[in-house]
mmCIF file as Biopython writes it, N, C-alpha, C and O atoms, coordinates in Angstrom:
data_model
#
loop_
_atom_site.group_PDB
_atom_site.id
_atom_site.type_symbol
_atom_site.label_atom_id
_atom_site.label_alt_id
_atom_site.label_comp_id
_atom_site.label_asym_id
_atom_site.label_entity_id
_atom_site.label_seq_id
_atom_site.pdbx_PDB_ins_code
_atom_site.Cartn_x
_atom_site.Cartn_y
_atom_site.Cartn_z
_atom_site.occupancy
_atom_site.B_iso_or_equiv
_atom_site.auth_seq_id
_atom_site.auth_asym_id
_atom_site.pdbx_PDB_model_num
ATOM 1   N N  . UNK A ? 1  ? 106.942 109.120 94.333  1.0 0.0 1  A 1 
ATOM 2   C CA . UNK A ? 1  ? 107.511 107.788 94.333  1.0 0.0 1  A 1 
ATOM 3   C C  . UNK A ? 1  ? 107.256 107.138 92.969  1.0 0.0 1  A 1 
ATOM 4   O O  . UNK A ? 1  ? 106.099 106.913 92.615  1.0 0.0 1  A 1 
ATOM 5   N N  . UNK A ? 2  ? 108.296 106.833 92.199  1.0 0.0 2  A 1 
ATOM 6   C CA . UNK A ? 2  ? 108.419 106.414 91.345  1.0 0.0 2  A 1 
ATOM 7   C C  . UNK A ? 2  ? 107.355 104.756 91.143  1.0 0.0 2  A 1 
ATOM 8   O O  . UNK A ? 2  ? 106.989 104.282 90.067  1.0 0.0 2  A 1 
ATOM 9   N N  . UNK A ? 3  ? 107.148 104.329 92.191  1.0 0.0 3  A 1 
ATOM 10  C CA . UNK A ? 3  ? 106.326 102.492 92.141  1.0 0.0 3  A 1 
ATOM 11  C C  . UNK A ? 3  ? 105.041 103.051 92.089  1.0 0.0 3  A 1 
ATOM 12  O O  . UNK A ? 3  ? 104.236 102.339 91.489  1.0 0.0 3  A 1 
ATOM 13  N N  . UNK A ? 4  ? 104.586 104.137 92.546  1.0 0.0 4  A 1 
ATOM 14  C CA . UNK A ? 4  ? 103.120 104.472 92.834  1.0 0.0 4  A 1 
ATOM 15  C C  . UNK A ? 4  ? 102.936 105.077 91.503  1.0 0.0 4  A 1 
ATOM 16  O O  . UNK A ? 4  ? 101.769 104.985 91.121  1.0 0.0 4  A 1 
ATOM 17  N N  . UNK A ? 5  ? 103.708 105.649 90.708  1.0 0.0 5  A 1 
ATOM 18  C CA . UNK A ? 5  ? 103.325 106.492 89.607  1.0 0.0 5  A 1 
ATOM 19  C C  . UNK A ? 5  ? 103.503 105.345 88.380  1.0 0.0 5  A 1 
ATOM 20  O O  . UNK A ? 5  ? 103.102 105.726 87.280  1.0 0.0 5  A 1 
ATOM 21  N N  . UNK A ? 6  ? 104.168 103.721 88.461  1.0 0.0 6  A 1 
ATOM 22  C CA . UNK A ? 6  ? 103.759 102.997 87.758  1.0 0.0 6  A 1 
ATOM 23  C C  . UNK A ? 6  ? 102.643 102.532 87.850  1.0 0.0 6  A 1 
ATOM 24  O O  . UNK A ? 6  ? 101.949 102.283 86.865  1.0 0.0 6  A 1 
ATOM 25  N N  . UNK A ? 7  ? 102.218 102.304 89.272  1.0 0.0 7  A 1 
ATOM 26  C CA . UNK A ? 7  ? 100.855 101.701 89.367  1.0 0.0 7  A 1 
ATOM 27  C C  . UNK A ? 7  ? 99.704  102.363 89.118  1.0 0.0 7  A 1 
ATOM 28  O O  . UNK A ? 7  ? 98.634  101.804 88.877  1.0 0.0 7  A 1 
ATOM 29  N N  . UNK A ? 8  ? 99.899  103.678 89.173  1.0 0.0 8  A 1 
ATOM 30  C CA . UNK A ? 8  ? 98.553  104.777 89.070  1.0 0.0 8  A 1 
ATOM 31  C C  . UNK A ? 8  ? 98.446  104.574 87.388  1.0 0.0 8  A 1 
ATOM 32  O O  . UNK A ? 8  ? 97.360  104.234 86.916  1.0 0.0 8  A 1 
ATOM 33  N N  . UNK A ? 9  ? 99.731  104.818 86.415  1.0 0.0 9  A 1 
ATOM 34  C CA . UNK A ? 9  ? 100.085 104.805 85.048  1.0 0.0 9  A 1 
ATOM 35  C C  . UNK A ? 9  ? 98.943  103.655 84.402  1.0 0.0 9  A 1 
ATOM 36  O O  . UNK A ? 9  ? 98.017  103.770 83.599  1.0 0.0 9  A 1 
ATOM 37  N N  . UNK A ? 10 ? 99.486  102.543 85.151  1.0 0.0 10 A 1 
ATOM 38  C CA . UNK A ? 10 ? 99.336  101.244 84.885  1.0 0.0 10 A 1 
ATOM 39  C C  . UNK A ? 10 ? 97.857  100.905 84.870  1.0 0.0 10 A 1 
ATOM 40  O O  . UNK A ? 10 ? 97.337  100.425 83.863  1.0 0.0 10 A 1 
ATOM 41  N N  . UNK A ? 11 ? 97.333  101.097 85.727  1.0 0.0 11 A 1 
ATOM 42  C CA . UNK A ? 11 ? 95.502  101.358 86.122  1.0 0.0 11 A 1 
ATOM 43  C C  . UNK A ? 11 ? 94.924  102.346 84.987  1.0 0.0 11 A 1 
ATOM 44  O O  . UNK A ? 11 ? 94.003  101.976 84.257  1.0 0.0 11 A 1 
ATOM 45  N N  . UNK A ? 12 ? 95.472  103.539 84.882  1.0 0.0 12 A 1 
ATOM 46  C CA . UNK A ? 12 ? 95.044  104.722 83.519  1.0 0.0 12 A 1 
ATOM 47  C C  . UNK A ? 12 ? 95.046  103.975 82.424  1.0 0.0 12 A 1 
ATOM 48  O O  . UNK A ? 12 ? 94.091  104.141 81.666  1.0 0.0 12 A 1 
ATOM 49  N N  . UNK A ? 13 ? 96.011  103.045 82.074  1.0 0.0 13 A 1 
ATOM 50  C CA . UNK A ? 13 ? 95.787  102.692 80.428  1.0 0.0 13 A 1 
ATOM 51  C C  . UNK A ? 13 ? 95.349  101.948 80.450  1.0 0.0 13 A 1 
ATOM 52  O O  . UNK A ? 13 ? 94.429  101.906 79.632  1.0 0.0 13 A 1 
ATOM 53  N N  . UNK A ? 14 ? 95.554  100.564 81.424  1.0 0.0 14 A 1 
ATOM 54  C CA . UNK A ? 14 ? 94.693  99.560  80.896  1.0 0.0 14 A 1 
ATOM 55  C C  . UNK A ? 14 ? 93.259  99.082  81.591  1.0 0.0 14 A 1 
ATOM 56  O O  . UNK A ? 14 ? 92.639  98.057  81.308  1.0 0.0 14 A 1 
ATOM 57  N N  . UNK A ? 15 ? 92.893  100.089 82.574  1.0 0.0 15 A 1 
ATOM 58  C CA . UNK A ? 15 ? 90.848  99.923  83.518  1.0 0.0 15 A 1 
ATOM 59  C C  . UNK A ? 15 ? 90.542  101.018 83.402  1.0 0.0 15 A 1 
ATOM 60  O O  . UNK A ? 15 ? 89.316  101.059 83.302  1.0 0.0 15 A 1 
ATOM 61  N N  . UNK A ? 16 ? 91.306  102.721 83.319  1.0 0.0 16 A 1 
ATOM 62  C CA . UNK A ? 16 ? 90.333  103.344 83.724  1.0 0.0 16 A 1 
ATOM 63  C C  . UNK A ? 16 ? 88.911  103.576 82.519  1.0 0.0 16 A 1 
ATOM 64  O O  . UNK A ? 16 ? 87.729  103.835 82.748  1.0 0.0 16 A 1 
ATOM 65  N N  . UNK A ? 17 ? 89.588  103.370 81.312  1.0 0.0 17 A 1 
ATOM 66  C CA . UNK A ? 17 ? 88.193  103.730 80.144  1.0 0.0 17 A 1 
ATOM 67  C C  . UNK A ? 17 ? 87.185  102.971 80.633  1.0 0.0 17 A 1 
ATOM 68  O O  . UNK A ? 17 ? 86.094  103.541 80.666  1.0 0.0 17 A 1 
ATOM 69  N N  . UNK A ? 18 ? 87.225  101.821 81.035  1.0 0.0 18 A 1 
ATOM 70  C CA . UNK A ? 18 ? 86.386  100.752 80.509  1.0 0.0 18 A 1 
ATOM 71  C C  . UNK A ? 18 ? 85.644  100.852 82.455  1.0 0.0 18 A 1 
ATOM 72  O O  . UNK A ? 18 ? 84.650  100.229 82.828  1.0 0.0 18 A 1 
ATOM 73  N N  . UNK A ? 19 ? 86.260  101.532 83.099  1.0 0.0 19 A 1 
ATOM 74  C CA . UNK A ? 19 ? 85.487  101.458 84.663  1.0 0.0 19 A 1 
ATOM 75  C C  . UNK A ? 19 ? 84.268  102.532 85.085  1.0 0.0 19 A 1 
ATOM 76  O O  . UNK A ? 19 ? 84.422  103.726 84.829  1.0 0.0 19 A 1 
ATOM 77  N N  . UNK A ? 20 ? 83.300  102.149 85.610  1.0 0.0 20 A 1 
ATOM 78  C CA . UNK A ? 20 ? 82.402  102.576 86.034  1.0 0.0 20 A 1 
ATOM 79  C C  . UNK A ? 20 ? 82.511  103.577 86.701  1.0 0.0 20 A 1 
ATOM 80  O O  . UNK A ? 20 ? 83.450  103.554 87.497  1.0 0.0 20 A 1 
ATOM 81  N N  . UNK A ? 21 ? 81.763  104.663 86.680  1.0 0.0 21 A 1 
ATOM 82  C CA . UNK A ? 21 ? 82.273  106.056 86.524  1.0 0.0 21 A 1 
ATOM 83  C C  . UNK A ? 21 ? 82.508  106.141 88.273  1.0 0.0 21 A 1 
ATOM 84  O O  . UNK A ? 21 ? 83.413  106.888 88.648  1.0 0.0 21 A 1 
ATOM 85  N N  . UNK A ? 22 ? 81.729  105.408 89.306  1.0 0.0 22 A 1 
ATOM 86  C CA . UNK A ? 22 ? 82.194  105.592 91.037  1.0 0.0 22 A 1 
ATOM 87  C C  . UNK A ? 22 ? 83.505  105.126 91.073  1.0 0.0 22 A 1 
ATOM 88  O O  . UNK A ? 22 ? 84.208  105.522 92.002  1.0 0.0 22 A 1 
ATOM 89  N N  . UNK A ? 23 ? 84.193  104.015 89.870  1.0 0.0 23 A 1 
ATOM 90  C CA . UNK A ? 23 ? 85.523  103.823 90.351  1.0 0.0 23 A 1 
ATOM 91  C C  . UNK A ? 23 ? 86.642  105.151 89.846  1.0 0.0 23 A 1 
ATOM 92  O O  . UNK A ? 23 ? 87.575  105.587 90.521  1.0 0.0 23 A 1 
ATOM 93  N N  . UNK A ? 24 ? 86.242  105.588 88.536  1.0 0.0 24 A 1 
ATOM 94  C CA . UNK A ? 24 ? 86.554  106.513 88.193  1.0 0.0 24 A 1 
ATOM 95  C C  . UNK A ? 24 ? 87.159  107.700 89.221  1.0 0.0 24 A 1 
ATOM 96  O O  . UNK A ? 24 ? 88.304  108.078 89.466  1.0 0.0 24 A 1 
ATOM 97  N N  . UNK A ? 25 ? 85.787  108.115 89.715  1.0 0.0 25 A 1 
ATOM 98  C CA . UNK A ? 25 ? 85.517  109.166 90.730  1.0 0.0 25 A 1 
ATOM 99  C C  . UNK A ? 25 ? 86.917  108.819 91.559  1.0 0.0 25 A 1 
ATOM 100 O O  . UNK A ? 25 ? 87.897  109.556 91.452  1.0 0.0 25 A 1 
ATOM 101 N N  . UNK A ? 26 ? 86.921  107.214 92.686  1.0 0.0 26 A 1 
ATOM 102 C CA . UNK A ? 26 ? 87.746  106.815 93.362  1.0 0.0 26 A 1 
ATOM 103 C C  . UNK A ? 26 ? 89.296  107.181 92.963  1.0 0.0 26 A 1 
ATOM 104 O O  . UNK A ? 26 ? 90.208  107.832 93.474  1.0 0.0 26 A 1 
ATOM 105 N N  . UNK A ? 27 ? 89.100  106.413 91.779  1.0 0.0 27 A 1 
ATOM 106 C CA . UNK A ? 27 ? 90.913  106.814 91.462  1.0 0.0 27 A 1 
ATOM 107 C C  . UNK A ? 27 ? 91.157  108.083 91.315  1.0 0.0 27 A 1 
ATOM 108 O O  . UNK A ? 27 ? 92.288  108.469 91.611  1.0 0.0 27 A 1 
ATOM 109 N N  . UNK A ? 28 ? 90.251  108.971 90.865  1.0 0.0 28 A 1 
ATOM 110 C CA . UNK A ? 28 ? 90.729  110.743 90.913  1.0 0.0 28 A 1 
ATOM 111 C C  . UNK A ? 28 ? 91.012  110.998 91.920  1.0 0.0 28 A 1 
ATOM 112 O O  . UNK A ? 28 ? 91.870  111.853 92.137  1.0 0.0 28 A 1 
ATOM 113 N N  . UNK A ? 29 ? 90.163  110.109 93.222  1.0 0.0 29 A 1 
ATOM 114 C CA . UNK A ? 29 ? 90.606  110.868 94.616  1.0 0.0 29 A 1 
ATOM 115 C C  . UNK A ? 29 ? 91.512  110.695 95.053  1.0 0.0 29 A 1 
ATOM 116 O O  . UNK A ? 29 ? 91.900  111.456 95.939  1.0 0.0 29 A 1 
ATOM 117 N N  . UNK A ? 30 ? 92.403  109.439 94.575  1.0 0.0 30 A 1 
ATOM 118 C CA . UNK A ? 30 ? 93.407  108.843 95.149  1.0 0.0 30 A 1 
ATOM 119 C C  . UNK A ? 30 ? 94.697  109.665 94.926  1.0 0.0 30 A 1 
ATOM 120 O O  . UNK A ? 30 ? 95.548  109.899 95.784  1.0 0.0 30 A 1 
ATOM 121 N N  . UNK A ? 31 ? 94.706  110.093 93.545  1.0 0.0 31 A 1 
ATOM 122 C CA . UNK A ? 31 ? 95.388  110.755 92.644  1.0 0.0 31 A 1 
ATOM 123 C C  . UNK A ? 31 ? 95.407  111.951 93.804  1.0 0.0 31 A 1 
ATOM 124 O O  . UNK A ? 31 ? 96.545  112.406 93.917  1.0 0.0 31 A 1 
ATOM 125 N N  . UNK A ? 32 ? 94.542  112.513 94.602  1.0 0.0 32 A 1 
ATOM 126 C CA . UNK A ? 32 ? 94.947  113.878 95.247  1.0 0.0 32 A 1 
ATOM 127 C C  . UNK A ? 32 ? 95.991  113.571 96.278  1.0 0.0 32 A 1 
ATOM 128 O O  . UNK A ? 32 ? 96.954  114.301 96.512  1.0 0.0 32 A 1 
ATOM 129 N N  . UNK A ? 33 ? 95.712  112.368 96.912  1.0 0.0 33 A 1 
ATOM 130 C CA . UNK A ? 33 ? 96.326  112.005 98.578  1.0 0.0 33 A 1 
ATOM 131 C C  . UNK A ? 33 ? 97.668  112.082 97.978  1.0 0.0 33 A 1 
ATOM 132 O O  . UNK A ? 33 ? 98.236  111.916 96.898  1.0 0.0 33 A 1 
ATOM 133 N N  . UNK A ? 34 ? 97.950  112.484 99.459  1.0 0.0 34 A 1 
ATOM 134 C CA . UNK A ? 34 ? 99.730  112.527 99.573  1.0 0.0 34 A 1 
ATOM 135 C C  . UNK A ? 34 ? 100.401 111.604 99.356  1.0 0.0 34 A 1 
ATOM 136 O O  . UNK A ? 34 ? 100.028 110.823 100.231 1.0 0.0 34 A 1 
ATOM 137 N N  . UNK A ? 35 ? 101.488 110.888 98.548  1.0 0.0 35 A 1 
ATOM 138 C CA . UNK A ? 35 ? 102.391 109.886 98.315  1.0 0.0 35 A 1 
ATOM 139 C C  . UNK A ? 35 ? 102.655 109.154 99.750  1.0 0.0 35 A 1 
ATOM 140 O O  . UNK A ? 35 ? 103.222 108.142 99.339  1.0 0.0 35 A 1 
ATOM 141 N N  . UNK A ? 36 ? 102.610 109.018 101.123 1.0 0.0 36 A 1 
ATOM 142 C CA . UNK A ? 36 ? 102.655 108.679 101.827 1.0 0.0 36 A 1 
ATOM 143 C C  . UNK A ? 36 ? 101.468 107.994 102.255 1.0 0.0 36 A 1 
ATOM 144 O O  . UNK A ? 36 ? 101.504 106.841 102.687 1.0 0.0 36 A 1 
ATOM 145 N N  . UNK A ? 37 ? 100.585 108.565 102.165 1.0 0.0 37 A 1 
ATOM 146 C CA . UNK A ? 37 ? 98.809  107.755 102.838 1.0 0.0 37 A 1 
ATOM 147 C C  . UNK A ? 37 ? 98.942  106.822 100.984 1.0 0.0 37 A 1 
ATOM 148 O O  . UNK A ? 37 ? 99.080  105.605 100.861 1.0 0.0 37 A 1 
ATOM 149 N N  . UNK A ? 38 ? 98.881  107.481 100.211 1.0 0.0 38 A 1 
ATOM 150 C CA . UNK A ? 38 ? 98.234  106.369 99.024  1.0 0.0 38 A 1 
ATOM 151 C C  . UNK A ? 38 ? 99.524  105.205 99.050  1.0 0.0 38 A 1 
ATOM 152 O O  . UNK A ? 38 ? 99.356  104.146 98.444  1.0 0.0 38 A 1 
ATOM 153 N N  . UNK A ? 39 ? 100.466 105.398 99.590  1.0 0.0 39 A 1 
ATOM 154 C CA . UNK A ? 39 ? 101.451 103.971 99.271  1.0 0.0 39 A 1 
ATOM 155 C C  . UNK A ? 39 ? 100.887 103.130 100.924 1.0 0.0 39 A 1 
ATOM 156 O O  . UNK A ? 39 ? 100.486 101.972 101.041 1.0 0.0 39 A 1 
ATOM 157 N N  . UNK A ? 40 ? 101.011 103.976 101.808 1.0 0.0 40 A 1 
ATOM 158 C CA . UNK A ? 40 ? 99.884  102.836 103.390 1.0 0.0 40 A 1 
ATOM 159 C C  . UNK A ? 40 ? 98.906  102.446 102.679 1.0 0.0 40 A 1 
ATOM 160 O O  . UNK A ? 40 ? 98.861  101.226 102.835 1.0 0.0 40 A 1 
ATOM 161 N N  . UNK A ? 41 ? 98.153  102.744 102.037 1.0 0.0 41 A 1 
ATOM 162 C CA . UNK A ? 41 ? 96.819  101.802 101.425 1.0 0.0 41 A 1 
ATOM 163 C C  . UNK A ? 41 ? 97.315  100.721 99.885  1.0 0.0 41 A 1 
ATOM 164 O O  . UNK A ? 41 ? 96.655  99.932  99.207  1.0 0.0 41 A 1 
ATOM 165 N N  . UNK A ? 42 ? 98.305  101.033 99.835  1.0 0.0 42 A 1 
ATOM 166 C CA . UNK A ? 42 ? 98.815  99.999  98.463  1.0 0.0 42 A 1 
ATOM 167 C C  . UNK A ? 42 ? 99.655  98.937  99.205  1.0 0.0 42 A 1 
ATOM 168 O O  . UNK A ? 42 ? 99.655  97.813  98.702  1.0 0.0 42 A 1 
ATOM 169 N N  . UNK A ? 43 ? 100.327 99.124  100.263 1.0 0.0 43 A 1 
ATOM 170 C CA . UNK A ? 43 ? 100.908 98.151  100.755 1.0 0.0 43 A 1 
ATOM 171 C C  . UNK A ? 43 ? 100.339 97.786  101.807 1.0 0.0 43 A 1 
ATOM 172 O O  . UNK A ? 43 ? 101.027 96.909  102.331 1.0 0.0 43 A 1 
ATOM 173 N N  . UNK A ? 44 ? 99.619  97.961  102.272 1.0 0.0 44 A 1 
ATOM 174 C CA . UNK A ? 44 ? 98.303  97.696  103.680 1.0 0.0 44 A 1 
ATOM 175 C C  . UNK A ? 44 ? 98.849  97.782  104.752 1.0 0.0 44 A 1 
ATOM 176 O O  . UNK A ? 44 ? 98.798  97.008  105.708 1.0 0.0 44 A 1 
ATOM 177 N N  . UNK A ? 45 ? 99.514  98.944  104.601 1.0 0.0 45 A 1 
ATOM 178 C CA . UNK A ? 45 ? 99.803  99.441  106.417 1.0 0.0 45 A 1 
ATOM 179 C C  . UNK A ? 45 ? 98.777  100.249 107.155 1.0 0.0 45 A 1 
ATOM 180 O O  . UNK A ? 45 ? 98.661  100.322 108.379 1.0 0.0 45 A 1 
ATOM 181 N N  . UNK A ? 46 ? 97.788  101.060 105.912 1.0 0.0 46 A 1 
ATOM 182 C CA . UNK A ? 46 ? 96.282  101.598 106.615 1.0 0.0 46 A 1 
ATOM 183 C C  . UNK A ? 46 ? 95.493  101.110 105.780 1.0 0.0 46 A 1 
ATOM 184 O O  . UNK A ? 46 ? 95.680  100.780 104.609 1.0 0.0 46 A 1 
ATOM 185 N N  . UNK A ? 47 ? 94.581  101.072 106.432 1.0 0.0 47 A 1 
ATOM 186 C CA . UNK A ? 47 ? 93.164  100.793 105.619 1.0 0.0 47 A 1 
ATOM 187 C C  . UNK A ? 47 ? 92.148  101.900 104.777 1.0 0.0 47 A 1 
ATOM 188 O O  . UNK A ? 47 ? 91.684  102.927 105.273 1.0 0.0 47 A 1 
ATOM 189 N N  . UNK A ? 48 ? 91.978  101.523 103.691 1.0 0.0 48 A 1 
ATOM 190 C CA . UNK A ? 48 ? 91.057  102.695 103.183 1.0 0.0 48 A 1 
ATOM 191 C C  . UNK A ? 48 ? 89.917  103.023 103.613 1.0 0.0 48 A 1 
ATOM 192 O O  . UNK A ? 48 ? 89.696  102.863 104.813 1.0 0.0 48 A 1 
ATOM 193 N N  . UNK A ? 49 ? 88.934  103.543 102.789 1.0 0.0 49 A 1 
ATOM 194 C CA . UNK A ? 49 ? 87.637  103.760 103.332 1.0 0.0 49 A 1 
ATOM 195 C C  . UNK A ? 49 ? 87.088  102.031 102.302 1.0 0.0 49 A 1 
ATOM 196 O O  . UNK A ? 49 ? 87.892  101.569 101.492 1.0 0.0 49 A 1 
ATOM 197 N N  . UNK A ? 50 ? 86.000  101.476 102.485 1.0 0.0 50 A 1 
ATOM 198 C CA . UNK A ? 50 ? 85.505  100.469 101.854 1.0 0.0 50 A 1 
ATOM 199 C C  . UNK A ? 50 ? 84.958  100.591 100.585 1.0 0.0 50 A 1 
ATOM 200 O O  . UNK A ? 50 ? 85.219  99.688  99.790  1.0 0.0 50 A 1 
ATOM 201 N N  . UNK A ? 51 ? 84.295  101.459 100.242 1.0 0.0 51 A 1 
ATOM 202 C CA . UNK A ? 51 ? 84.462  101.709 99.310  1.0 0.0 51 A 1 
ATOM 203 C C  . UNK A ? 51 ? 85.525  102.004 97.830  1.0 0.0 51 A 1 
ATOM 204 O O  . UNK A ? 51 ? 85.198  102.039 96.644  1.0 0.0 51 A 1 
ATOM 205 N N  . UNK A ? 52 ? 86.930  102.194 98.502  1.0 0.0 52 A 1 
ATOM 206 C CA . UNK A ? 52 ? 88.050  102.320 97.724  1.0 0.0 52 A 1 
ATOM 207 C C  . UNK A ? 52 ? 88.492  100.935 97.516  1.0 0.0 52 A 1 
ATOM 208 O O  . UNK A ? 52 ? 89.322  100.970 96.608  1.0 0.0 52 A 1 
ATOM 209 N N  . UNK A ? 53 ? 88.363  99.994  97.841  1.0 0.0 53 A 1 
ATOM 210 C CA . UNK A ? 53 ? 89.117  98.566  98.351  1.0 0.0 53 A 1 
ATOM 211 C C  . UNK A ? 53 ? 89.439  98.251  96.882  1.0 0.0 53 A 1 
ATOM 212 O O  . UNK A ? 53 ? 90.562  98.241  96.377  1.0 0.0 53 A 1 
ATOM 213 N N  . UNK A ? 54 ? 88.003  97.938  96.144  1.0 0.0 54 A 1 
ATOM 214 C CA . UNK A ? 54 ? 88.220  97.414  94.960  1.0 0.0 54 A 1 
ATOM 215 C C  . UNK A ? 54 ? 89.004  98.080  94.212  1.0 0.0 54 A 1 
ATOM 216 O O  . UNK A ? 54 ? 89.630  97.496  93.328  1.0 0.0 54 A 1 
ATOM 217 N N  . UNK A ? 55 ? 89.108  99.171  94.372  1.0 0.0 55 A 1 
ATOM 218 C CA . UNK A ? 55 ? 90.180  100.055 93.351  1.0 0.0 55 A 1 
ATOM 219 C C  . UNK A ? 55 ? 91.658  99.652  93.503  1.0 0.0 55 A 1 
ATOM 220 O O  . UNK A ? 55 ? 92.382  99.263  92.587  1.0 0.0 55 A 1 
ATOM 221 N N  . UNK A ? 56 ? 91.938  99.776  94.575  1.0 0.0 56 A 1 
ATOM 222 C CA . UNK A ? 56 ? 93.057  99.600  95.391  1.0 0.0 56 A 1 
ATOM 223 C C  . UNK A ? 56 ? 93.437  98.022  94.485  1.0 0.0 56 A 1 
ATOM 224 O O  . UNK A ? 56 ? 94.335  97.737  93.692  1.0 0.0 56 A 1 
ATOM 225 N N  . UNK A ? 57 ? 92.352  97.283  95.022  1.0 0.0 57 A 1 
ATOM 226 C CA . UNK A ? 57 ? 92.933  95.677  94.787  1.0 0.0 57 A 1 
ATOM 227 C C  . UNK A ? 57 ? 93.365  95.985  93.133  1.0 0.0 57 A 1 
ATOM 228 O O  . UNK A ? 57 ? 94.487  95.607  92.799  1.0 0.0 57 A 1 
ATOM 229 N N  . UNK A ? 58 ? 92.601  96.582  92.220  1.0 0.0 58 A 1 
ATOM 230 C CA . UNK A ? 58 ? 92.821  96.469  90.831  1.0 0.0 58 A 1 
ATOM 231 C C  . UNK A ? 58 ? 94.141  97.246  91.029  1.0 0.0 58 A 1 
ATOM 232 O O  . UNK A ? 58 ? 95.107  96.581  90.655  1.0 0.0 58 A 1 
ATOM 233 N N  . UNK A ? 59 ? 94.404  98.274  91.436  1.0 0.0 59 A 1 
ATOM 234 C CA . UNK A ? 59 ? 95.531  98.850  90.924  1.0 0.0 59 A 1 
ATOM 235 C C  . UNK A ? 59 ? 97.044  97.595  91.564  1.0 0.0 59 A 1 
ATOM 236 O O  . UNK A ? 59 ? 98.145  97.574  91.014  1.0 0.0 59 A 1 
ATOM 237 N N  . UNK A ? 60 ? 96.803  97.036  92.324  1.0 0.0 60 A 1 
ATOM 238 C CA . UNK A ? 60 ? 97.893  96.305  92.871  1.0 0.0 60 A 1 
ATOM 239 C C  . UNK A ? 60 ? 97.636  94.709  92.137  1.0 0.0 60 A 1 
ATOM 240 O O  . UNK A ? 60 ? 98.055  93.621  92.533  1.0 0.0 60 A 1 
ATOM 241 N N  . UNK A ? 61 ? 96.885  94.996  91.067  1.0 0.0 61 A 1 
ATOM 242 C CA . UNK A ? 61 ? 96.672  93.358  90.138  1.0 0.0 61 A 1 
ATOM 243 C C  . UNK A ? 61 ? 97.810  93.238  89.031  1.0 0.0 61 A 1 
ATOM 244 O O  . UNK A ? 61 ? 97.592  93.965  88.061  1.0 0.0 61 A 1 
ATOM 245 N N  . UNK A ? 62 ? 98.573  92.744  88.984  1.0 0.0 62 A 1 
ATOM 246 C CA . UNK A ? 62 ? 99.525  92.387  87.791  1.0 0.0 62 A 1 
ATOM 247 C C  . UNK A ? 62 ? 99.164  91.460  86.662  1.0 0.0 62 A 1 
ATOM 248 O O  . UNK A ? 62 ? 99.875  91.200  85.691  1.0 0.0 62 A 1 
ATOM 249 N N  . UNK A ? 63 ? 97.423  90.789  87.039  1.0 0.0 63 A 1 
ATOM 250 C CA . UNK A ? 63 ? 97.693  89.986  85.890  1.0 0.0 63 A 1 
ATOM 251 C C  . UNK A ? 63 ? 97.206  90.608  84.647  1.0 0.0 63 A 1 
ATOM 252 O O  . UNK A ? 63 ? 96.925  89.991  83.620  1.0 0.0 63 A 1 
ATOM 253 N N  . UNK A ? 64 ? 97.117  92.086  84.856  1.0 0.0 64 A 1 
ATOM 254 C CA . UNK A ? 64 ? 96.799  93.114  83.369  1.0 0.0 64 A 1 
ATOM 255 C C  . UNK A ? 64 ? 97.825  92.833  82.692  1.0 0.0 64 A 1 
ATOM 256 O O  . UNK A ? 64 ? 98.891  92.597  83.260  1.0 0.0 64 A 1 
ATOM 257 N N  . UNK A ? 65 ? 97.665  92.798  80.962  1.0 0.0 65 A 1 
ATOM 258 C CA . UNK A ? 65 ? 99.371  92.986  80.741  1.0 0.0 65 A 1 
ATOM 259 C C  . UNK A ? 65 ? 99.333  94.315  80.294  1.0 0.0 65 A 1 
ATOM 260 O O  . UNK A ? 65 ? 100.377 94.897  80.000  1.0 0.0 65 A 1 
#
C-alpha cells in the first residue's frame, strides 16, 4: 500500500536516526507485519501491543516537515 510506505518513508528520514534504539527495534518489527495488520494499527481498527503505541502515534504525526 502505497499510504503505509509514505508513512514508514516518512518516520525513516525524519525520527528514525535520532530514536532510541527500543523504538528502533519497534519500527523494524513493524516493517515485517503484513500490509493488512500494520495499516489496522495505523488507522485503529486493532490495537497494538503497548509498547508499540508511541511509535505508531509518531509515525501517524504530520507535524514533521
Amino acid at each position: 500500500m502505497r499510504e503505509l510506505d509514505d508513512l514508514l518513508l516518512r518516520y525513516l528520514e525524519q525520527r528514525y536516526e535520532q530514536a532510541p534504539a527500543a523504538d528502533k527495534d519497534i519500527f523494524r518489527a513493524l516493517l515485517e507485519l503484513p500490509d493488512p495488520e500494520l495499516a489496522g494499527y495505523l488507522l485503529h481498527k486493532q490495537s497494538p501491543a503497548a509498547d508499540w503505541v508511541h511509535v505508531i502515534e509518531q509515525l501517524l504525526d504530520r507535524t514533521q516537515a
